[in-house]
C-alpha positions as CSV (number, residue, x, y, z in Angstrom):
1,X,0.0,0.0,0.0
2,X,1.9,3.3,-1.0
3,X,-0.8,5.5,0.7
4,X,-0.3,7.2,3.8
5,X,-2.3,6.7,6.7
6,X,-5.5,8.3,8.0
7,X,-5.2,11.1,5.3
8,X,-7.0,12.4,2.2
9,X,-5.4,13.0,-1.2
10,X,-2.6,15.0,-0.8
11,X,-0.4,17.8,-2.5
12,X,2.5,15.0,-3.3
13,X,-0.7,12.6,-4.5
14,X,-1.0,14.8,-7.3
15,X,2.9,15.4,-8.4
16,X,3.8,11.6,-7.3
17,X,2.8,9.9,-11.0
18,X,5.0,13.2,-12.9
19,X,7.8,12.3,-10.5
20,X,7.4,8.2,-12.0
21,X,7.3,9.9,-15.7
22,X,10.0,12.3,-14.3
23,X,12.2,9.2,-13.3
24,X,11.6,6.7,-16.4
25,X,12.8,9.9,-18.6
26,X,16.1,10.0,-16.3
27,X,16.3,6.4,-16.3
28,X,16.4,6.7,-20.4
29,X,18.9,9.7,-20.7
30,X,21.5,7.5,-18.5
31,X,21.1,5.0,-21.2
32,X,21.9,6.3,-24.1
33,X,25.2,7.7,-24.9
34,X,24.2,10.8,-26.6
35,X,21.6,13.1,-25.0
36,X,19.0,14.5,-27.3
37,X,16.6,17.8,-27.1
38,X,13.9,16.3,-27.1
39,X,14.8,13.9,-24.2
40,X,15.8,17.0,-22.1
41,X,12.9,19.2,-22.8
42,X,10.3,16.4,-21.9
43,X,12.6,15.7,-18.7
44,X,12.1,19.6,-17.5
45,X,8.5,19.9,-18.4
46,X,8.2,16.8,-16.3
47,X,10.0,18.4,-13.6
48,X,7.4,21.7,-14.1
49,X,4.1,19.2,-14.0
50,X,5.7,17.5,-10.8
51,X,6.8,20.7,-8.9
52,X,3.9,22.7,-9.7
53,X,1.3,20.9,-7.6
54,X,3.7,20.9,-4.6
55,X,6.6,22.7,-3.9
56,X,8.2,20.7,-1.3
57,X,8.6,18.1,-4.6
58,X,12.0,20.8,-4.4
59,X,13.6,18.6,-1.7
60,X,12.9,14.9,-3.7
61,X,14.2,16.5,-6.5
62,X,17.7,17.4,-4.1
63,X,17.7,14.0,-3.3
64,X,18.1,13.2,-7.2
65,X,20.7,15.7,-8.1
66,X,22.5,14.9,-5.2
67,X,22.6,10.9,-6.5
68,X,23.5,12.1,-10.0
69,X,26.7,14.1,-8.3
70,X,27.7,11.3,-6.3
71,X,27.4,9.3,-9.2
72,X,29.3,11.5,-11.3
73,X,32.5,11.8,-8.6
74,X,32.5,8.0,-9.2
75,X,33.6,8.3,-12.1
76,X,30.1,6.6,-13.9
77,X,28.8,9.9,-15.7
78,X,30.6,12.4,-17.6
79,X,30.5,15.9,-16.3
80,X,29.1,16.8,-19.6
81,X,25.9,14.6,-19.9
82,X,24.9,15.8,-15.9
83,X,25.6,19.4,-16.6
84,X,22.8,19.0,-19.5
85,X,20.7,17.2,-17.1
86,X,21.1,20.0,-14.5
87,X,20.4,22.9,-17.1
88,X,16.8,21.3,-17.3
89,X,16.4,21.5,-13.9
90,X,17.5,25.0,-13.8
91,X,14.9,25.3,-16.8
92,X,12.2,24.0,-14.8
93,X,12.6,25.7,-11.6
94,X,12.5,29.3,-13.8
95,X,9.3,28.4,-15.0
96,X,8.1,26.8,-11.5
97,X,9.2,30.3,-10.1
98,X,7.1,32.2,-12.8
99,X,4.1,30.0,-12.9
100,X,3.8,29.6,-8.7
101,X,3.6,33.8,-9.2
102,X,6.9,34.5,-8.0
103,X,7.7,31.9,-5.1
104,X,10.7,33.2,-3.7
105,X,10.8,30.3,-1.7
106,X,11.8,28.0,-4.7
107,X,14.9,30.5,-6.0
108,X,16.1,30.6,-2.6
109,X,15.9,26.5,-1.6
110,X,18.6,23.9,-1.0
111,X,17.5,22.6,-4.4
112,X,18.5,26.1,-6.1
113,X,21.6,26.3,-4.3
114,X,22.7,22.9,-4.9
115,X,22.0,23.2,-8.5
116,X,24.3,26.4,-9.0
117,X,27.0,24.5,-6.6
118,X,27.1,21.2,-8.7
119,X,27.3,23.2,-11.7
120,X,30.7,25.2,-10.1
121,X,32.2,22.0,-8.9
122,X,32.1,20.4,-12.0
123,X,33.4,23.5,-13.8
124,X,36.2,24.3,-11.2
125,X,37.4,20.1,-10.7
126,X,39.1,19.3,-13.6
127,X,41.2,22.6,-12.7
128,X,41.7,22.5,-9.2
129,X,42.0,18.7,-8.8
130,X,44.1,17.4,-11.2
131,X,44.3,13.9,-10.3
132,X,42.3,10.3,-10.9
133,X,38.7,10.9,-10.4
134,X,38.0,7.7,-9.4
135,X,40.0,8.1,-6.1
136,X,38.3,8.5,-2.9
137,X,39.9,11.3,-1.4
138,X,38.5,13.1,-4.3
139,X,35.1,12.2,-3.5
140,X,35.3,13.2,-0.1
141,X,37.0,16.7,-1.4
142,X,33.9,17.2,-3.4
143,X,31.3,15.7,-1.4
144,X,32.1,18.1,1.3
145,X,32.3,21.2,-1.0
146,X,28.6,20.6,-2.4
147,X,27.4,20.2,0.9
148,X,29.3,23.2,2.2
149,X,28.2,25.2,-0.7
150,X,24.6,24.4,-0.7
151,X,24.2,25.3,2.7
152,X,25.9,28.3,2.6
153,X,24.6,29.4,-0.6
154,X,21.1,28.9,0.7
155,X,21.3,30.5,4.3
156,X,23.3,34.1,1.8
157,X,20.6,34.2,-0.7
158,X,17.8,33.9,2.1
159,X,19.7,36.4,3.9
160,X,20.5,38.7,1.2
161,X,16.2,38.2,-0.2
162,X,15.1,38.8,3.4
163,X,13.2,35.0,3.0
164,X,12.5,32.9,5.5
165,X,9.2,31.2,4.5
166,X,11.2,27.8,4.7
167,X,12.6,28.6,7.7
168,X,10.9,25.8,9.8
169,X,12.3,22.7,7.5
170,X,15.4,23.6,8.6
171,X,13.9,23.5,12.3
172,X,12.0,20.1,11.9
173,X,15.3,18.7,10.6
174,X,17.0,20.3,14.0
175,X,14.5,18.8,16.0
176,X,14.6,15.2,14.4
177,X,18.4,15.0,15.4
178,X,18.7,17.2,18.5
179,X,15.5,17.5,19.7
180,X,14.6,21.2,19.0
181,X,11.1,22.6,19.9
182,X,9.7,25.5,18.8
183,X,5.5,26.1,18.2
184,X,5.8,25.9,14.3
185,X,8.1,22.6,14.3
186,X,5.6,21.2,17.4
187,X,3.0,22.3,14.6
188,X,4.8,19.3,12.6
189,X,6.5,17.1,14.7
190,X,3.3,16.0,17.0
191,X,1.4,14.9,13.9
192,X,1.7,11.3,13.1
193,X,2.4,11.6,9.6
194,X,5.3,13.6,10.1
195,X,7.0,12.0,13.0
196,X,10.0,9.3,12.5
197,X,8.8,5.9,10.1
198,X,6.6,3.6,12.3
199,X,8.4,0.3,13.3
200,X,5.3,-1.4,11.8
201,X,6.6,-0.3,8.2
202,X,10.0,-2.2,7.8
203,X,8.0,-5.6,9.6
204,X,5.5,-5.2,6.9
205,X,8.4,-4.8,3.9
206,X,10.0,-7.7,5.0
207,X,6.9,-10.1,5.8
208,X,5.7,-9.2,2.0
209,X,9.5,-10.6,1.2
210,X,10.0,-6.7,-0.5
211,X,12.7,-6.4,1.7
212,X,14.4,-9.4,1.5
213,X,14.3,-9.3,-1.6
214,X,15.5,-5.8,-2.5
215,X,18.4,-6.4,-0.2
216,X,19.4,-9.1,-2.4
217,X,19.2,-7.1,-5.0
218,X,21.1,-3.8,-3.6
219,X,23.9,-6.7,-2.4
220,X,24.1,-8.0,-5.9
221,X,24.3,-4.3,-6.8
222,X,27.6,-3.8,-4.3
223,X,29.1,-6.6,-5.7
224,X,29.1,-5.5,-9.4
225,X,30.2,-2.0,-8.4
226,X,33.0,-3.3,-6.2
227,X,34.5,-5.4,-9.2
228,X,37.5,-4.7,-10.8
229,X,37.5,-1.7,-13.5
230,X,38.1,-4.1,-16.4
231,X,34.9,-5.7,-15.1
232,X,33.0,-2.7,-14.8
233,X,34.3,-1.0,-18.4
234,X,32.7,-4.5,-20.2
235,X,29.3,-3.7,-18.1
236,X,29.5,0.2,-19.4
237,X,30.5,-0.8,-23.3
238,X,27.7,-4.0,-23.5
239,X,25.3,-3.1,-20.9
240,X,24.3,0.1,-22.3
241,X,25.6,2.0,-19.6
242,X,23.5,-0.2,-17.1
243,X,25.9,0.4,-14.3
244,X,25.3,3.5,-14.0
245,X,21.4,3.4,-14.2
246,X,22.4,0.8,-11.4
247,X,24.4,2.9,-9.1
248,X,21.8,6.0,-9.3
249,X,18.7,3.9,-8.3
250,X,20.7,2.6,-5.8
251,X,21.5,6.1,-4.2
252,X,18.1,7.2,-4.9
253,X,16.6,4.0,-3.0
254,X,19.0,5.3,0.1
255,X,17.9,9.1,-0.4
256,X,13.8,8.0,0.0
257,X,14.8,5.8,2.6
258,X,16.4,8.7,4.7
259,X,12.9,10.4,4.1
260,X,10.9,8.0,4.8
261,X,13.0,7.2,7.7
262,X,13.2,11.0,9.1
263,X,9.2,11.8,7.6
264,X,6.8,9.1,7.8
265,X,4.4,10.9,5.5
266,X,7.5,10.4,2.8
267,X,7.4,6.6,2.6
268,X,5.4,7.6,-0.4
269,X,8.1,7.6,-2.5
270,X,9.8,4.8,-1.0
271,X,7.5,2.3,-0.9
272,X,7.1,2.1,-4.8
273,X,10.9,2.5,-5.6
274,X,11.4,-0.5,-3.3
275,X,9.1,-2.1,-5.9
276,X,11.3,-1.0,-8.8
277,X,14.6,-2.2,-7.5
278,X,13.1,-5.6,-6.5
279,X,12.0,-6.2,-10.4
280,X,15.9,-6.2,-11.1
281,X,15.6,-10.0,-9.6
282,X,14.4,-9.9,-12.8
283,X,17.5,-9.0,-15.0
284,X,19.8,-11.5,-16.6
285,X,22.7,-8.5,-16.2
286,X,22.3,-8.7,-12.5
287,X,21.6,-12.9,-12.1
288,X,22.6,-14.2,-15.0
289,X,25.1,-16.2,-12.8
290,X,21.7,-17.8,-11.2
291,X,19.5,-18.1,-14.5
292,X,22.0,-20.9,-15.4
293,X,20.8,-23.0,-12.9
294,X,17.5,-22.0,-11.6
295,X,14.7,-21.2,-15.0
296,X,13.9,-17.3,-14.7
297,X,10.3,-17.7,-14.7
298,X,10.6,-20.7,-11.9
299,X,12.6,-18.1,-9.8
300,X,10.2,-15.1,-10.6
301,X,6.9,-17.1,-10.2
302,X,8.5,-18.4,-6.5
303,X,8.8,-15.2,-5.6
304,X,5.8,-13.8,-6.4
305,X,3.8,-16.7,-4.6
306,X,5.7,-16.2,-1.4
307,X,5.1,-12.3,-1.3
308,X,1.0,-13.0,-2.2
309,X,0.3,-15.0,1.2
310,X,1.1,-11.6,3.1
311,X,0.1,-9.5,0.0
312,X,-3.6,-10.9,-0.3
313,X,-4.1,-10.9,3.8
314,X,-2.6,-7.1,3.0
315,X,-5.3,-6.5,0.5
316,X,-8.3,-7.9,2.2
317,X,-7.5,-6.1,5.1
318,X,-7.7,-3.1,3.0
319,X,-11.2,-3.9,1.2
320,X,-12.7,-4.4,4.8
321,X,-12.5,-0.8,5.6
322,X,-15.7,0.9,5.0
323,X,-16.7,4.2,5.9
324,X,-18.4,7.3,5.4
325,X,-17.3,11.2,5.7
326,X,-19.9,12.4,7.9
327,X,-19.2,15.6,10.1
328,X,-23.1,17.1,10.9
329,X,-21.8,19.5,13.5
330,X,-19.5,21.0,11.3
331,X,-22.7,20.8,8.8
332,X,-24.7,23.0,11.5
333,X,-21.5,25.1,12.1
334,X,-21.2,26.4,8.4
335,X,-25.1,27.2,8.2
336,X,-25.4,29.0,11.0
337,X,-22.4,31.4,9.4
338,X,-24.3,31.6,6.1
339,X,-27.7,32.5,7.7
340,X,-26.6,34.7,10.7
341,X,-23.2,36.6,9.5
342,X,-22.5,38.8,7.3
343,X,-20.4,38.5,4.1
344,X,-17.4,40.5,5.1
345,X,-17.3,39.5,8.9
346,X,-13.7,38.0,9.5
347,X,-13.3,34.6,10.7
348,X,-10.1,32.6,12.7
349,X,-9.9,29.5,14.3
350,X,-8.1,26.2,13.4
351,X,-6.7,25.6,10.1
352,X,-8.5,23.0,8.7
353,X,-11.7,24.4,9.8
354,X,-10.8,27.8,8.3
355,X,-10.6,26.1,4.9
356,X,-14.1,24.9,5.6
357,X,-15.0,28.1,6.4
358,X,-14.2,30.0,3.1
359,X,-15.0,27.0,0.6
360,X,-18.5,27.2,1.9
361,X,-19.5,30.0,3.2
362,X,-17.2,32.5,1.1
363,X,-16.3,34.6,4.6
364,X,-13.0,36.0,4.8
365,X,-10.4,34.2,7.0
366,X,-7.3,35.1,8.8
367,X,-5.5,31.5,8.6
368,X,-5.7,28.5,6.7
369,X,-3.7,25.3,5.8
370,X,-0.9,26.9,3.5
371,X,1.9,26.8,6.1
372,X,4.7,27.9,3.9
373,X,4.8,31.5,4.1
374,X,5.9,33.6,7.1
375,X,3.6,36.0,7.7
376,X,1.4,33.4,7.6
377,X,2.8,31.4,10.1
378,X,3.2,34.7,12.2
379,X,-0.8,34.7,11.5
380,X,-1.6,31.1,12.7
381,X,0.0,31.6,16.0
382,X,-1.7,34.8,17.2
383,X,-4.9,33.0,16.2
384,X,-3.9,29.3,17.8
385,X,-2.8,31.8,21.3
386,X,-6.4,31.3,22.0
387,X,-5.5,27.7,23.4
388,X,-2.6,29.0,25.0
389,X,-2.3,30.1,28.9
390,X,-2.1,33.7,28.0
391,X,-4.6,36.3,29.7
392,X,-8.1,36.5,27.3
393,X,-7.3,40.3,27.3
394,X,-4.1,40.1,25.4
395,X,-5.2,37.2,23.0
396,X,-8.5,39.1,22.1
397,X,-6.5,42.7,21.6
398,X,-4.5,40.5,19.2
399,X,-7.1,39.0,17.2
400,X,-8.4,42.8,17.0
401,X,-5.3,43.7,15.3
402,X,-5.6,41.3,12.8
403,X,-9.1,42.1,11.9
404,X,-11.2,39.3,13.5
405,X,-14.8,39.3,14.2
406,X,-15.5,36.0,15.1
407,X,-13.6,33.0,16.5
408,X,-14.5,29.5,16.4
409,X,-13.4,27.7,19.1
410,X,-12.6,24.1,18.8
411,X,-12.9,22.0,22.9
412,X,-10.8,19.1,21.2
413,X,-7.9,21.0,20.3
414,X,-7.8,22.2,23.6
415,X,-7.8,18.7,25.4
416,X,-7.1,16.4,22.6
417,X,-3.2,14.8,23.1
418,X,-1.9,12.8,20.2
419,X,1.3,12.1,22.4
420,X,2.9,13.5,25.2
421,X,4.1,16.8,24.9
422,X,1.5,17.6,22.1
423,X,-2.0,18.7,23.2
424,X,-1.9,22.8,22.3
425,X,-1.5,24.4,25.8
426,X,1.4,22.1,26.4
427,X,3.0,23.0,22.5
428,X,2.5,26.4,24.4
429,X,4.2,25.9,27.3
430,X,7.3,25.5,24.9
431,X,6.7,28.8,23.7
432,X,5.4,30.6,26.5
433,X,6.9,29.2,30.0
434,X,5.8,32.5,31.7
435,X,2.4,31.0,31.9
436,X,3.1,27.9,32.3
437,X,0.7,26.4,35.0
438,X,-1.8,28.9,34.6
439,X,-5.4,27.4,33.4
440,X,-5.7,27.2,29.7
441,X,-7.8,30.4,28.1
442,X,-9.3,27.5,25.7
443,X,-11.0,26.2,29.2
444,X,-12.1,28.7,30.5
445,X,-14.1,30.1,27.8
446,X,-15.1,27.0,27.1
447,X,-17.4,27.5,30.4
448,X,-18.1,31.2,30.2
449,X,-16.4,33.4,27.6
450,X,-17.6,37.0,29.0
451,X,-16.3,39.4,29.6
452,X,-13.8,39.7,27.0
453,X,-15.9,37.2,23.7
454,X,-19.3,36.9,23.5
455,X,-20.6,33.2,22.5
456,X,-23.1,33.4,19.7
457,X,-23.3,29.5,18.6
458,X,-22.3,26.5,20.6
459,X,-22.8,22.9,19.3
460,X,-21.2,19.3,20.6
461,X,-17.6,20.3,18.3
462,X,-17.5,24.2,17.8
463,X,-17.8,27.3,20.1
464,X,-18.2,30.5,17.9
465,X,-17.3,33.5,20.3
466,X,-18.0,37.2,18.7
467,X,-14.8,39.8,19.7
468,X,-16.8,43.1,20.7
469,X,-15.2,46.2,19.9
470,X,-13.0,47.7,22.4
């Protein structure tokens, strides 16, 4: 199953079948020994059609530059057939840039900078290091310098731009290794989906056999990369270039399993690559050695019949889930805006309701689900104070800046607690220890919201407190 748990369709649901046409198109330009236009332009509109539906699809497509460079300081492509690969990307995230209306945040990613660094180390290398590419200092020389470069290219430009709407991947990344906590990585971090891989994922690769069986295949993989060079040159000249189709997948398996690893919610685009690289038991380049004494289809068909016993339990499992959306007091909540509102009165609350809130009833909103941008961020937090332990005075002379006339108050959020640490006054108490210990405001106008809100609905889910005038 390559969905993700207990969500709808997603942004990367969208891109995720571009990023398969992105791929095969890669895939094909490592093949052949002579790039053509046309292969390149349908690899960067790709790239667009993939991008353009989410723009996070900037750090997957890091991960794939990154495996071409690597694959390059081995010694497997030629500086000139990546460089070409690289100017599509460039291509692509111009017109990403134009097309997203000007998203700064794309010309001043990791992605960005690690394009323009690649690009200098592979000018600058045959100049500065004038030695055996194949040697591994050299590797480590220019490993380090991309790294170096990206980073530091990215934190100047974002400097120099004044951008810092992807400030907070940097942070969830910081908290997944040392444990930093601030309210917009909490924001992240307490959610299921983007917490560290569930140790139920790996049990379930390996009792399907995927696992297994694509560590077979990476093994056989290590073997015919560790050969001698004679060796390897006959796999380049008569395997039309498989090697190095080989080697990339390989470091593209280990960059989605870092993901996936780090990101639950990634395992996305690990699952089905873990797919792809198990075919290659497949491939008479790879075991030939055991086609001579085991028939192909025998092995294959084995396989297969091993990995349904789990699969079929896997899929029946599956087809037992029945359900129906139903949410009637959200129903009741969004008619009683339409009827007794009117069109221009400002509304805050939670995210996902706010999204509610303008698809159906068409009433301006302070905040909603696009966490991406700064001052939007800056937004969401004034508005989420109200389940903080800060005095109602100071959270409603905030919402007054911002324009609010009407908050809807949500009693889950306030006592709902996925895991410790994460229930919104304790996120809070991360970001505001002054008041830590105090009552949360959430509670207490949850039993009597005068003087400072006046409650105008109330149902079993939502609260809808009216912010009088000062």
């Amino acid at each position: 199953c390559t969905r993700v748990m207990w969500t709808p369709p997603l942004r990367e649901s969208f891109s995720y079948p571009f990023l398969v046409l992105q791929m095969l198109l890669l895939t094909y330009i490592l093949r052949i020994p002579n790039i053509n236009t046309g292969s390149l332009i349908a690899l960067c509109v790709s790239n667009i059609f993939f991008m353009l539906p989410w723009q996070f699809a900037q750090f997957v497509l890091l991960t794939q530059i990154a495996s071409l460079f690597a694959v390059c300081i081995m010694g497997y492509i030629d500086s000139c057939k990546l460089q070409k690969i690289l100017t599509a990307h460039m291509v692509s995230l111009v017109v990403c840039f134009i097309l997203m209306f000007g998203n700064s945040m794309l010309l001043t990613s990791y992605y960005a900078a690690s394009l323009v660094v690649i690009w200098g180390i592979l000018e600058l290398s045959p100049k500065v290091l004038k030695s055996v590419r194949r040697e591994v200092y050299l590797w480590v020389i220019e490993g380090c310098a991309w790294l170096f470069g990206t980073v530091t290219l990215k934190y100047l430009t974002s400097l120099v731009f004044g951008i810092a709407d992807d400030a907070h991947i940097g942070n969830i990344l910081k908290s997944k290794f040392i444990g930093y906590k601030d309210f917009d990585t909490l924001m992240y971090t307490c959610a299921a989906e983007f917490d560290f891989m569930e140790k139920e994922t790996p049990v379930r690769y390996t009792k399907t056999l995927l696992l297994p069986v694509v560590l077979v295949v990476f093994g056989v993989i290590i073997k015919r990369v560790t050969t001698n060079e004679k060796y390897a040159n006959i796999m380049l000249l008569y395997g039309g270039l498989f090697l190095l189709q080989l080697v990339y997948h390989a470091l593209q398996l280990l960059a989605y399993s870092v993901l996936a690893i780090l990101i639950m919610r990634l395992k996305l685009f690990l699952t089905p690559h873990l797919c792809v690289m198990a075919s290659l038991v497949c491939s008479k380049q790879l075991f030939g050695w055991l086609f001579c004494k085991i028939q192909p289809k025998t092995l294959v068909f084995a396989i297969l019949a091993l990995m349904a016993i789990e699969g079929s339990a896997n899929l029946q499992t599956q087809w037992n889930i029945m359900g129906e959306f139903s949410n009637l007091p959200q129903e009741e909540l969004l008619e009683w805006i339409k009827v007794n509102t009117r069109q221009d009165a400002v509304f805050a609350g939670a995210m996902p309701t706010m999204a509610s809130v303008k698809l159906s009833t068409l009433r301006p909103i302070v905040n909603h689900p696009h966490y991406e941008d700064a001052g939007l961020r800056a937004r969401t937090k004034v508005v989420y104070s109200m389940y903080s332990r800060k005095p109602a005075k100071e959270v409603k002379r905030e919402l007054i800046k911002l324009g609010v006339n009407y908050y809807i108050l949500e009693e889950s959020l306030c006592v709902s607690r996925k895991k410790p640490g994460c229930s919104m006054p304790e996120i809070w108490d991360v970001e505001d220890p002054a008041n830590s210990g105090k009552i949360p405001l959430c509670t207490l106008m949850s039993k009597d919201s005068r003087p400072y809100f006046i409650t105008v609905f109330e149902n079993s889910n939502y609260r809808v407190l009216k912010i009088p005038k000062e």
